[in-house]
C-alpha positions as CSV (number, residue, x, y, z in Angstrom):
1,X,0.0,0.0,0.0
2,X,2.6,2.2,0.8
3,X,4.5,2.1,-2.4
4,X,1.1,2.4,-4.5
5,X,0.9,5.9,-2.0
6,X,4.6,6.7,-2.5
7,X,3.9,6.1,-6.4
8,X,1.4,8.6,-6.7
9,X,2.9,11.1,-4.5
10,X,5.6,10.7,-6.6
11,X,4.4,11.4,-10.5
12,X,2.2,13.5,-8.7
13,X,5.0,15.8,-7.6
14,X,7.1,15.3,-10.8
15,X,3.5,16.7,-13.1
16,X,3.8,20.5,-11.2
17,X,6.1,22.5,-13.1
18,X,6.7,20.3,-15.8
19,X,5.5,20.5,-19.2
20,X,1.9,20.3,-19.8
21,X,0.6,16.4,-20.4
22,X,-0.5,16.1,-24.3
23,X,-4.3,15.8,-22.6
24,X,-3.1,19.3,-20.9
25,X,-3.5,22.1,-22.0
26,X,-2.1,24.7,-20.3
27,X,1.3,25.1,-17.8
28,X,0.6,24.5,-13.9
29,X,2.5,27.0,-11.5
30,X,3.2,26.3,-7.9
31,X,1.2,28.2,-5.2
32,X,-0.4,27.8,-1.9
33,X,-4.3,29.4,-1.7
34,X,-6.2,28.9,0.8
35,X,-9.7,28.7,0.1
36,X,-13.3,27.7,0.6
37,X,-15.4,25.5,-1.8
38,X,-18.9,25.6,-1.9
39,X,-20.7,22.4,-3.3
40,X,-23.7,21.0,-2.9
41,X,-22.8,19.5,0.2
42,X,-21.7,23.1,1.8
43,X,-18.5,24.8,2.4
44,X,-15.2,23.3,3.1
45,X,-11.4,24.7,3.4
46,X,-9.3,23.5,1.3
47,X,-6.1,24.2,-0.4
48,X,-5.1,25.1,-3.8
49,X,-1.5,24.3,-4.7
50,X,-1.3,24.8,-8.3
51,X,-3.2,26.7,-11.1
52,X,-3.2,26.7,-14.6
53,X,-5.3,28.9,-17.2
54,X,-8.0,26.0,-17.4
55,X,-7.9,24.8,-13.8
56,X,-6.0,24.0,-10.7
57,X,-5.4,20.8,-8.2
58,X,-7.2,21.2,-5.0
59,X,-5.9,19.5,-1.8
60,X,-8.3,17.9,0.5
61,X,-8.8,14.9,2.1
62,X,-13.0,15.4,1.6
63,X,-14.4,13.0,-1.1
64,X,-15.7,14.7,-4.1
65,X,-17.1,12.9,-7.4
66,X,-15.9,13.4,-11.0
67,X,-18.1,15.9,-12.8
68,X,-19.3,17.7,-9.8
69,X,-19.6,21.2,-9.9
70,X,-17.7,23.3,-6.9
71,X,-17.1,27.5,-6.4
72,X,-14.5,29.6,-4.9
73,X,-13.4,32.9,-4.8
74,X,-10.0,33.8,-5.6
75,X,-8.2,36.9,-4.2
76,X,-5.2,39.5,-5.6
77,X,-4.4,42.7,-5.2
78,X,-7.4,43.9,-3.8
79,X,-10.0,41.9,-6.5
80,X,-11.8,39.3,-5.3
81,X,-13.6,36.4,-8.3
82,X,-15.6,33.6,-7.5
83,X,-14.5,30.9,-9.6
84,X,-16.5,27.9,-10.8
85,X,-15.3,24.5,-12.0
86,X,-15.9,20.5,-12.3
87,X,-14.2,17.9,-10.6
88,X,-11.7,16.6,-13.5
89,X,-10.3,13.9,-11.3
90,X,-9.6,12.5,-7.9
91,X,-6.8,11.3,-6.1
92,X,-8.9,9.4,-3.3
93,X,-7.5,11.0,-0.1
94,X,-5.0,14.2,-1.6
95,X,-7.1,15.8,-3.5
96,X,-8.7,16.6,-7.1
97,X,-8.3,18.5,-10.6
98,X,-10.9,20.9,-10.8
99,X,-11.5,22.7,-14.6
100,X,-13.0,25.8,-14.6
101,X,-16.0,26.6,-16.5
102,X,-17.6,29.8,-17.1
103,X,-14.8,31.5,-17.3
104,X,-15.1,35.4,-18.4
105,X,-12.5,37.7,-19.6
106,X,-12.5,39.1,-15.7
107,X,-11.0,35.5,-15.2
108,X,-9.3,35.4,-18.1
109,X,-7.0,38.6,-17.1
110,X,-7.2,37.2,-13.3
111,X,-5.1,34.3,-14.3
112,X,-2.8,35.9,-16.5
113,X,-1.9,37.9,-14.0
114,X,-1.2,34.8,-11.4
115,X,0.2,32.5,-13.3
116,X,3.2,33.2,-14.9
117,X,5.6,31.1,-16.5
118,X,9.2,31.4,-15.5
């Protein structure tokens, strides 16, 4: 069990900052957001720790199911969006990809400003 754990800790750890997977899109930068989702089954802290144009990975140890739709609110320099996405993946215990939908040019210039590739 351990090495299964240590395996997908692993390639998970090795995906941020690399090159985007051919099913990826976009680049993923390292951060650390704290944040609260709202689901259907309420509001939940939880941890964002890395973000692309098209989505971010989302640590949390809550189980949430693949195609479920979540909200945040992300914060910079004084603006404040609320964010909308879908549960991408899961990674039973760590977390989960979420892909954001809905996404205006408000969000657009949001995450060009955030993420920023070296």
């Amino acid at each position: 069990m351990q090495a299964v754990v240590t395996s997908i800790l692993k390639e998970r750890l090795m995906s941020i900052g690399d090159p985007p997977r051919p099913e990826r899109k976009q680049t993923r930068v390292q951060c650390v957001v704290e944040i609260v989702l709202d689901s259907s089954a309420g509001r939940r802290a939880s941890r964002i720790s890395d973000l692309s144009m098209g989505g971010c990975y989302v640590e949390s140890i809550s189980t949430y199911r693949i195609g479920e739709e979540l909200a945040f609110e992300l914060k910079s320099d004084g603006r404040t969006l609320r964010f909308t996405g879908e549960v991408a993946y899961v990674l039973e215990g760590f977390g989960f990809g979420l892909k954001f939908t809905n996404l205006g040019p408000e969000h657009l210039e949001f995450l060009k400003a955030e993420v920023r590739p070296d």
